[in-house]
C-alpha positions, 0 to 999 in steps of 0.5 A: 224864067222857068223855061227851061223845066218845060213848064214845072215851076221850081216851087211845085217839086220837092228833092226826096233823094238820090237815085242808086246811080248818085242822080237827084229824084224829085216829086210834086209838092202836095198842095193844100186843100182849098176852104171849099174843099175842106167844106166838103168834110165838114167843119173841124178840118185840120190841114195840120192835122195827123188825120180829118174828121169825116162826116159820120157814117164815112171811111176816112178817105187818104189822098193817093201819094202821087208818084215821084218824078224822075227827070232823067227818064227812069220809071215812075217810082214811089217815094220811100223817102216821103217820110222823110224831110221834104223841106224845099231847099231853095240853093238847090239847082232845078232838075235838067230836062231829060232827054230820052237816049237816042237808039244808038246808046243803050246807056243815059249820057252822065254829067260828069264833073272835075270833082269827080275825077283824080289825077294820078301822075305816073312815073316818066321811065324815060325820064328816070334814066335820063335823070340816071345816066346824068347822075353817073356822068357827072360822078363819073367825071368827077371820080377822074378830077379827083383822081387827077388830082390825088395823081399830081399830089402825090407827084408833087410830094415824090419830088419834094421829098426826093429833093430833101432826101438828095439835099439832106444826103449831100448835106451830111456827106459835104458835112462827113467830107465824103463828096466827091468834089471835096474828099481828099481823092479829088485832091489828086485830081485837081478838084480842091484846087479849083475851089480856090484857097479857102481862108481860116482864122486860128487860135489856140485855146487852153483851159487850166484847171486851178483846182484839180490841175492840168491843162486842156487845149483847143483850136477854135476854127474859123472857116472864112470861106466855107462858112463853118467853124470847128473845135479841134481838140488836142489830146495832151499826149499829142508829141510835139518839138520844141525849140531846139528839136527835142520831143515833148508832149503838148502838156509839157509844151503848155506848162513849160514852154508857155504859149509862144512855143507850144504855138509855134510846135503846133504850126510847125507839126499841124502846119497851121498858122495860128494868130493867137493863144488864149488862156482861161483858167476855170475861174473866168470860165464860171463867170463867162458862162454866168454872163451869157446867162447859163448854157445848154448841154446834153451831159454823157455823165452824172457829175458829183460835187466837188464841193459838197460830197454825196451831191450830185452837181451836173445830172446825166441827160438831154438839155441839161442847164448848167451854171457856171460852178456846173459847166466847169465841173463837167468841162474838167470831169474824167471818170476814173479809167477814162481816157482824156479824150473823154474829158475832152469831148465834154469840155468842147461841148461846154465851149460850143454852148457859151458860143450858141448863147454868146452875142454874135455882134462884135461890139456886145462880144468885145463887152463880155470879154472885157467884163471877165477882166483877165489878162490877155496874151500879148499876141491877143487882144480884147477886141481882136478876141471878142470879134472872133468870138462873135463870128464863132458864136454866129457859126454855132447859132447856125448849126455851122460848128461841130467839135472833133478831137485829133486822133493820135497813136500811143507814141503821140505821133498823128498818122498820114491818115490823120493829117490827110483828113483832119489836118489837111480838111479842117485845119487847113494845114499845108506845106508852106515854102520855107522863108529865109533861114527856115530849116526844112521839115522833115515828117518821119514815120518808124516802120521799122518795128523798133521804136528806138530808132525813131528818136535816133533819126530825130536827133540825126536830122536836128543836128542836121539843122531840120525840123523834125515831125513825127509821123508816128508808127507803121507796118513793118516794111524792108526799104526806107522811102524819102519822098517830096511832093514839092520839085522844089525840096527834091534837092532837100530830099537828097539830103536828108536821105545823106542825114539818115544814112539811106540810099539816093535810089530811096528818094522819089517824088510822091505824096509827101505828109501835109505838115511835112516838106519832106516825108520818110518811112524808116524802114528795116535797113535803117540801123541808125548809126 
C-alpha cells in the first residue's frame, strides 16, 4: 500500500510548508519517547511538557530537530516552519518519489496541472475580413434592390401623373370646346359630321318676379348624346321678331307675346327646337327650394332683406345655405350699375342648385312638380316636366352641367362668333330645310356703319315674305355679300339679293350664320332704298 513512497510510511511525515517554486516539503514526524526512555531522566517527565525535568546536577539536554525532507531532491533544509501547526492532514496527497534530473536537463521536470494554465482566444484577422466583406456584400445588394425599387416608383408615379395631366387637360379643353376633333374648325373638315347627330332636349324657362317685377329666362339643355347639360341664359336685351316680322326684344316677347311666340322667335333666331315653356313665378320658386330641403351656392354678393331693412338676407361666400325666401332674393338680386347679365348668373346658380338636391328618378321628380301645384303650360305637362328634370338633376349631381349666358351686342343682335360657338356647340341650333309654306330665313349683319339701314332691309325682306334675323353689327366694309351655305337655297339667295337691291355678282356659296338659310353683310353701297 505504501510502496510507492519507497518505504516511508504516510503516518511518519508531516506537510511543514511549500518550497519557493509552490512544491510541497515534508519532514519525519517526531516520535514520542518510550517509558523506558523517559526512565533515564527520572520521574516527573512530562512528554507534554514545555521542558523536562533532569537529574540534578545535568544541562537539560533538547533532541536535535531532525532535517526536513525534500522529496524532490533539493538540499536538506531546516524547517523554519516547525513552529508552525504540523497537524497531519490525512486528505493530503503523499509526496512523489523523487527522480533525481537526468544530465541531459539541468532543470527538475514540473507537474504541471489544467488549473494552472489560461486559455486566451485570440482574434482570427481572417476571419474578421471574411465576416467584413459579407456585411458590404449583402449592404451592397441591398443598396441596388432599393434603388431599384425607388427607380420603378418613381417610374410608376411619372406615368400616373402624366396620365392624369393629359386626361385632365382634354377633359377642360373637351369642356372649353378647344379640341381639335370637336372646335368649330374641324366642322369644315368634316370631323363633327363623323361624330354623328347628336340629340338635345330643350325647354324654355322664365322666372317672373311677382314683387319687384321683370322677367328672367333659361334654356335648360339636355345633351342626350354627350351626356351633358347646360343653362344658357338669355339677356332681356336679346332682339327678336314676332309674328309679323317686327323687331322686339326678348322682354317684351315674354309679357306681350306670351310663351307660343317668344318660343317660336327663339327657335327661329337660335334655330333650336324648343319642346316646351315653363313658367315659375318667385313664389313656386321658394317652395321648390323649400321642398328639396334648401340649396347650396357659393354667393358673389351680400343680399339685404327686402322684407326687413338693415338686415342682411344671403351673405357673400363660398357654400352658402339658402332657404327658399333667400335663393329667390339672391336669383332677382341686381346691384344698382350692374348689368343684368349679373342677375342672371346668380339666378342660374340658383337653378343648378335645386337640380344638385332634386331627385334624379323620374317618379320622385314628377312628385316635387306636382306638389308646388302650379298650373303648367299647355305645351308642358307634370310628368313630361318632372322626367326632364330628373335627367337634368342626374347631369348636375355628376358634375355634368355648367350655366352660360349669351353674349349679345348693343343692339341686341348676337354676332356670327356668337352663333358659331354657342349656338352652334351648345344649343345645337342649325339651318333646318324650310317645310311647305315656311319663309326662308334671312340673317342680316349692318356693316354699313348706319344702324338705320338695318331696320330698312328688315322690312324690305318682311314684305318680301322671309324671315328675318338679326345678325347685328360689323366693321365697315365697301361691298355687300349674300351667301348660302346650302345649293338648295342658292335660288333663294338670288332673290334676296333682288329684295335688297344688290348685285347678282355679290352672291356666293360660302359659310352662311347658323340660325340663317341665308347670310347678308350690308355693306356700304346699300342705301336702302
Amino acid at each position: 500500500m505504501n510502496d510507492r513512497y519507497d518505504g516511508y510510511d504516510q503516518q511518519n511525515y508531516e506537510l511543514v510548508g511549500y518550497d519557493e517554486s509552490g512544491r510541497p516539503v515534508y519532514r519525519p514526524v517526531q516520535q514520542a519517547p518510550s517509558y523506558e526512555q523517559n526512565s533515564a531522566y527520572g520521574y516527573g517527565y512530562d512528554p507534554y511538557a514545555g521542558g523536562r525535568q533532569q537529574p540534578a546536577g545535568q544541562q537539560p539536554q533538547h533532541p536535535q530537530q531532525p532535517p526536513a525532507y525534500d522529496p524532490y531532491g533539493g538540499a536538506p533544509q531546516q524547517a523554519q516552519q516547525s513552529q508552525q501547526a504540523t497537524a497531519y492532514i490525512p486528505q493530503q496527497a503523499p509526496p512523489q518519489q523523487y527522480e533525481a534530473p537526468t544530465p541531459q536537463s539541468s532543470q527538475p521536470e514540473r507537474d504541471y496541472r489544467t488549473e494552472q494554465f489560461q486559455f486566451v482566444e485570440e482574434p482570427d484577422e481572417d476571419s474578421e475580413d471574411v465576416i467584413d466583406w459579407l456585411k458590404f456584400t449583402e449592404s451592397r445588394t441591398e443598396r441596388r434592390e432599393e434603388a431599384r425599387r425607388r427607380s420603378r416608383n418613381r417610374g410608376i408615379a411619372l406615368v400616373v401623373v402624366l396620365a392624369l395631366c393629359l386626361v385632365g387637360g382634354a377633359g377642360y379643353l373637351w369642356y372649353q370646346g378647344k379640341l381639335p376633333f370637336l372646335s368649330k374648325d374641324a366642322a369644315k373638315t368634316g370631323t363633327a359630321a363623323a361624330t354623328g347627330p347628336q340629340n338635345r332636349d330643350v325647354i324654355v324657362l322664365h322666372l317672373h318676379n311677382t314683387k319687384g317685377g321683370g322677367t328672367s329666362t333659361a334654356l335648360l339643355v339636355n345633351n342626350t348624346t354627350t351626356k351633358r347639360a347646360t343653362t344658357v341664359l338669355l339677356p332681356n336685351s336679346l332682339a327678336l321678331s314676332d309674328e309679323d316680322g317686327t323687331s322686339t326684344t326678348l322682354a317684351k316677347s315674354v309679357d306681350e307675346d306670351g310663351s307660343s311666340g317668344t318660343s317660336d322667335g327663339l327657335d327661329t333666331l337660335l334655330g333650336t327646337d324648343i319642346q316646351g315653356t315653363w313658367r315659375l313665378d318667385t313664389p313656386y320658386l321658394n317652395n321648390l327650394v323649400e321642398l328639396v330641403g334648401n340649396i347650396e351656392v357659393s354667393t358673389d354678393a351680400t343680399v339685404p332683406d327686402p322684407a326687413k331693412k338693415g338686415t342682411v338676407l344671403v351673405h357673400k361666400g363660398a357654400d352658402q345655405t339658402l332657404s327658399g325666401p333667400a335663393a329667390v332674393a339672391y336669383a332677382t338680386y341686381r346691384a344698382k350699375g350692374e348689368p343684368q347679365t349679373a342677375q342672371l348668373e346668380r339666378f342660374g346658380q340658383v337653378m343648378q342648385g335645386v337640380l344638385r338636391k332634386l331627385s334624379s328618378d323620374p317618379q320622385a321628380a314628377t312628385t316635387t312638380v306636382q306638389t308646388l301645384a302650379q298650373i303648367l303650360d299647355p305645351s308642358l305637362t307634370e310628368k313630361d316636366l318632372g322626367a326632364f328634370l330628373a335627367k337634368l338633376a342626374d347631369r348636375a349631381k355628376e358634375g355634368d352641367y355648367r350655366s352660360e349666358v349669351l353674349p349679345v351686342q348693343s343692339g341686341g343682335a348676337i354676332s356670327r362668333s356668337t352663333a358659331d360657338s354657342v349656338v352652334e356647340n351648345v344649343l345645337g341650333g342649325t339651318v333646318k330645310s324650310p317645310s311647305n309654306g315656311d319663309s326662308p330665313r334671312v340673317g342680316i349683319e349692318n356693316a354699313t356703319g348706319d344702324r338705320a339701314r338695318t331696320e330698312k332691309a328688315r322690312v324690305a325682306l318682311v314684305n318680301g315674305g322671309y324671315t328675318f334675323v338679326s345678325g347685328g353689327t360689323g366693321s365697315a366694309t365697301a361691298a355687300s355679300r349674300v351667301t348660302y351655305a346650302d345649293a338648295a337655297h342658292k335660288k333663294d339667295a338670288a332673290e334676296v339679293a333682288k329684295t335688297l337691291g344688290l348685285p347678282a355678282s355679290s352672291v356666293t356659296k360660302g359659310k352662311a350664320a347658323r340660325n340663317a338659310d341665308v347670310s347678308v353683310v350690308l355693306g356700304q353701297d346699300y342705301t336702302g332704298r
